[in-house]
Rosetta silent file (secondary structure, phi, psi, omega in degrees, C-alpha in Angstrom):
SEQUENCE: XXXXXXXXXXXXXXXXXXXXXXXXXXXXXXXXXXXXXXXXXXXXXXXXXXXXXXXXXXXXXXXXXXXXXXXXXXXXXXXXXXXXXXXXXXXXXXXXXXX
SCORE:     score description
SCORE:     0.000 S_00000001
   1 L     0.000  144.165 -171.292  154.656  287.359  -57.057 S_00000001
   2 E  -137.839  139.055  177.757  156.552  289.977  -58.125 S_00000001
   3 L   -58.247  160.892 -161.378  158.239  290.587  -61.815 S_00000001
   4 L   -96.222   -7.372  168.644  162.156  289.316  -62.659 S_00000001
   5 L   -96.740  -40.433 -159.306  162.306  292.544  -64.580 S_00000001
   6 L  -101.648  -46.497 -176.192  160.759  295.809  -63.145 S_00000001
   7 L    88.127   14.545  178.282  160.063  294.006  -59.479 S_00000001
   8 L   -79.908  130.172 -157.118  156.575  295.185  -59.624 S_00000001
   9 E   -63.552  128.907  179.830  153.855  293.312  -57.524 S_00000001
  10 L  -100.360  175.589  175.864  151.924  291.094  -60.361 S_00000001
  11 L   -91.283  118.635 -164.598  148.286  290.123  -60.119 S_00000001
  12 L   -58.995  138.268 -164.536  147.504  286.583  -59.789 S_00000001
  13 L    32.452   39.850  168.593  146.801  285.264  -63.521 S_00000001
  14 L   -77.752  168.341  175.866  147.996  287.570  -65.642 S_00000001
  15 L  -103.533  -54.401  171.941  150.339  286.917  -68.666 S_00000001
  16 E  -134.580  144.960  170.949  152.751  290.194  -68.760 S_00000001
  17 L   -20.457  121.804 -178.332  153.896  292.297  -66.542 S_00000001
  18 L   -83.749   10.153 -166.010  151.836  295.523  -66.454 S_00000001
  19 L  -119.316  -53.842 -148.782  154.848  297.976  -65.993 S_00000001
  20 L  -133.489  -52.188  172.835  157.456  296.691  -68.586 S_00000001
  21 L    99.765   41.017  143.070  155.344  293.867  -70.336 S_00000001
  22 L   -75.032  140.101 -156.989  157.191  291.082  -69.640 S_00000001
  23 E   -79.597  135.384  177.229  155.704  287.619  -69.900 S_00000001
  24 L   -73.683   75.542 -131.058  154.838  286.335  -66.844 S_00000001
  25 L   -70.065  165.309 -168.694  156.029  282.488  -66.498 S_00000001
  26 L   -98.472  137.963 -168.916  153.615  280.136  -65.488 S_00000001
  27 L   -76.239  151.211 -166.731  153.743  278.256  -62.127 S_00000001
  28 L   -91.725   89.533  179.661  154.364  274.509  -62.530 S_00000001
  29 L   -31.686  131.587  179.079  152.102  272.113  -60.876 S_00000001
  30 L  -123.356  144.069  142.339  154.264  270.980  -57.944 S_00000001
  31 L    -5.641  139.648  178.722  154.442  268.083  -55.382 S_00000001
  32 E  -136.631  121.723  158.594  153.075  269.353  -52.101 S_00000001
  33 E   -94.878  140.954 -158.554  154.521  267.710  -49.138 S_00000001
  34 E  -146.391  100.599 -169.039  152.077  266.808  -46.396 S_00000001
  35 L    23.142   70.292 -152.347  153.420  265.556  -43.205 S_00000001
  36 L    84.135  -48.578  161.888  155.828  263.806  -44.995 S_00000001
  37 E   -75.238  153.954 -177.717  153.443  262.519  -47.937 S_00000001
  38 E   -97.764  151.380 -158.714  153.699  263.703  -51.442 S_00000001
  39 E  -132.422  126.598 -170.842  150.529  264.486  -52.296 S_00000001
  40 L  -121.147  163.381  175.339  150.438  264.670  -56.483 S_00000001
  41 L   -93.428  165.820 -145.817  147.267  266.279  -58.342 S_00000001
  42 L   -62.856  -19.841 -166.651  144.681  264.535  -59.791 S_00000001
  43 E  -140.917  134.687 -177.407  146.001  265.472  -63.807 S_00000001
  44 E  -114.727  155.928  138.095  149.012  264.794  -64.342 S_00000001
  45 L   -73.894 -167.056 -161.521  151.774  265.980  -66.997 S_00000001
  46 H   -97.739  -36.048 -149.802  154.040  263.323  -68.504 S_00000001
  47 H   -83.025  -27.691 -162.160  157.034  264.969  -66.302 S_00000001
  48 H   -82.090  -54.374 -165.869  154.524  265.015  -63.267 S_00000001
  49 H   -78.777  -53.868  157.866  153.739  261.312  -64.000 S_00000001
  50 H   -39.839  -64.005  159.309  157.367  260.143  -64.474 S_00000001
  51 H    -2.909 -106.153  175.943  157.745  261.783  -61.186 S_00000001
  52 H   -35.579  -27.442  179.548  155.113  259.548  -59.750 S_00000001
  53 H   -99.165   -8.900  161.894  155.542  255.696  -61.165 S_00000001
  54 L    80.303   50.121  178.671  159.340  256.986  -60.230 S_00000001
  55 L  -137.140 -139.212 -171.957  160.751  256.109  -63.798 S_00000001
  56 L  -111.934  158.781  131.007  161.997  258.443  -66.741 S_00000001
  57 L    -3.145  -59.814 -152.312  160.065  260.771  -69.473 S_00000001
  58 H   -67.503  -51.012 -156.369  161.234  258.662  -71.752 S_00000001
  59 H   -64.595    9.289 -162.393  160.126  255.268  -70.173 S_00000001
  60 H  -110.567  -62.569  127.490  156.490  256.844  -69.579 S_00000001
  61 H     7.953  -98.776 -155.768  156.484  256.748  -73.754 S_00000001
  62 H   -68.625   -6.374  158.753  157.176  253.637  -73.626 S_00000001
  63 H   -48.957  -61.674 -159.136  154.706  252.151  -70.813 S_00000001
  64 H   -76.427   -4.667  162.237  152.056  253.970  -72.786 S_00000001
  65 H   -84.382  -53.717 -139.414  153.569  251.649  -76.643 S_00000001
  66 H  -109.807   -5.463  177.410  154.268  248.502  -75.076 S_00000001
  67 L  -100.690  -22.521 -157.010  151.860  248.615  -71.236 S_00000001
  68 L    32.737   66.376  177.844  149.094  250.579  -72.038 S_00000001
  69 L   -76.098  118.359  176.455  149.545  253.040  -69.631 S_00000001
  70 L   -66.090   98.286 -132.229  146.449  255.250  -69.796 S_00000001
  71 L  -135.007  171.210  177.397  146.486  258.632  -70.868 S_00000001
  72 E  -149.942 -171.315 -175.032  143.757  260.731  -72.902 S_00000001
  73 E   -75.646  105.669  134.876  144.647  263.866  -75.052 S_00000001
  74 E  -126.405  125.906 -158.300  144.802  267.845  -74.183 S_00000001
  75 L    76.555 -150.928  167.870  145.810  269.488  -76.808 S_00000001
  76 L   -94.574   14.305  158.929  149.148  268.243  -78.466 S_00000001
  77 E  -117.567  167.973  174.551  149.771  267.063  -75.158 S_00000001
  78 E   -95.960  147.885  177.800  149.353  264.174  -72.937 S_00000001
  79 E  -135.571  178.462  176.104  148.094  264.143  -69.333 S_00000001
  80 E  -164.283  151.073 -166.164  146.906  261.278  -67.278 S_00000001
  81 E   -67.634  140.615  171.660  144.517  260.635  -64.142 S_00000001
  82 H   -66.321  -75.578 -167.617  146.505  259.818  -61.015 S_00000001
  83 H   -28.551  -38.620 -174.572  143.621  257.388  -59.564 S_00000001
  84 H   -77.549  -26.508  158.085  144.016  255.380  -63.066 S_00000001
  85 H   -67.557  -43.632  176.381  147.868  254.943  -62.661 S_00000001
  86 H   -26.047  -61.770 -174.748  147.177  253.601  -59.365 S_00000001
  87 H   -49.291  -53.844  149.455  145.038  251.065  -61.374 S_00000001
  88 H   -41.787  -73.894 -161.358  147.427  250.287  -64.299 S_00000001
  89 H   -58.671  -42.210  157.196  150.566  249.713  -61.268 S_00000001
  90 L   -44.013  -35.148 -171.975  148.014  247.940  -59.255 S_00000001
  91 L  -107.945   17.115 -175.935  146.944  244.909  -62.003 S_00000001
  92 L  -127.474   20.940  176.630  150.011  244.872  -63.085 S_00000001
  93 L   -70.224  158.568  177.053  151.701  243.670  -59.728 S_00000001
  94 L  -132.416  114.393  168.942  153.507  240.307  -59.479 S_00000001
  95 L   -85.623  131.715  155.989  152.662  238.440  -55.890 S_00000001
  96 L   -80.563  134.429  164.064  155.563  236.088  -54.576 S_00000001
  97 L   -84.544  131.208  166.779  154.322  232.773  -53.698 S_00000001
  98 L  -111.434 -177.737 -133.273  155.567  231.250  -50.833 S_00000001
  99 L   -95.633    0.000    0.000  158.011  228.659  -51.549 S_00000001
């Protein structure tokens, strides 16, 4: 990685730039695709999590008022286990009977 100011090679986990002292931004957990699958990590962010049940920011809020989508604390933010949405989307399926 190299800095957006100076263009000087940074060190893996640093904060600012050692040349100019610019803050370094922090890489974003991302989606990894793998041969085709998205493969998401195990802690999620809310935006990371939208992502995944494939809804909105907002509507992840509101899973987590009126669903009790499961989430725990870090910090002032929320994160949530992938294996436990599985769990939550899973019991909350509706089987067609047929008619």
């Amino acid at each position: 990685m190299k800095c957006e100011k100076c263009g000087i090679h940074l060190t893996e986990g640093i904060n600012f730039c050692s040349e100019c002292g610019t803050p370094v931004p922090k890489p974003q957990p991302k989606v990894q695709d793998i041969q085709g699958k998205r493969e998401f990590p195990p802690i999620l962010t809310v935006d990371l999590a939208a992502e995944f049940l494939c809804v909105t920011r907002c509507h992840i809020y509101t899973l987590i008022k009126t669903d009790g989508l499961p989430w725990f604390q870090m910090g002032k933010s929320k994160r949530f286990i992938t294996d436990e949405l599985i769990n939550w989307a899973k019991s909350r399926q509706v089987v067609q009977q047929a008619v």
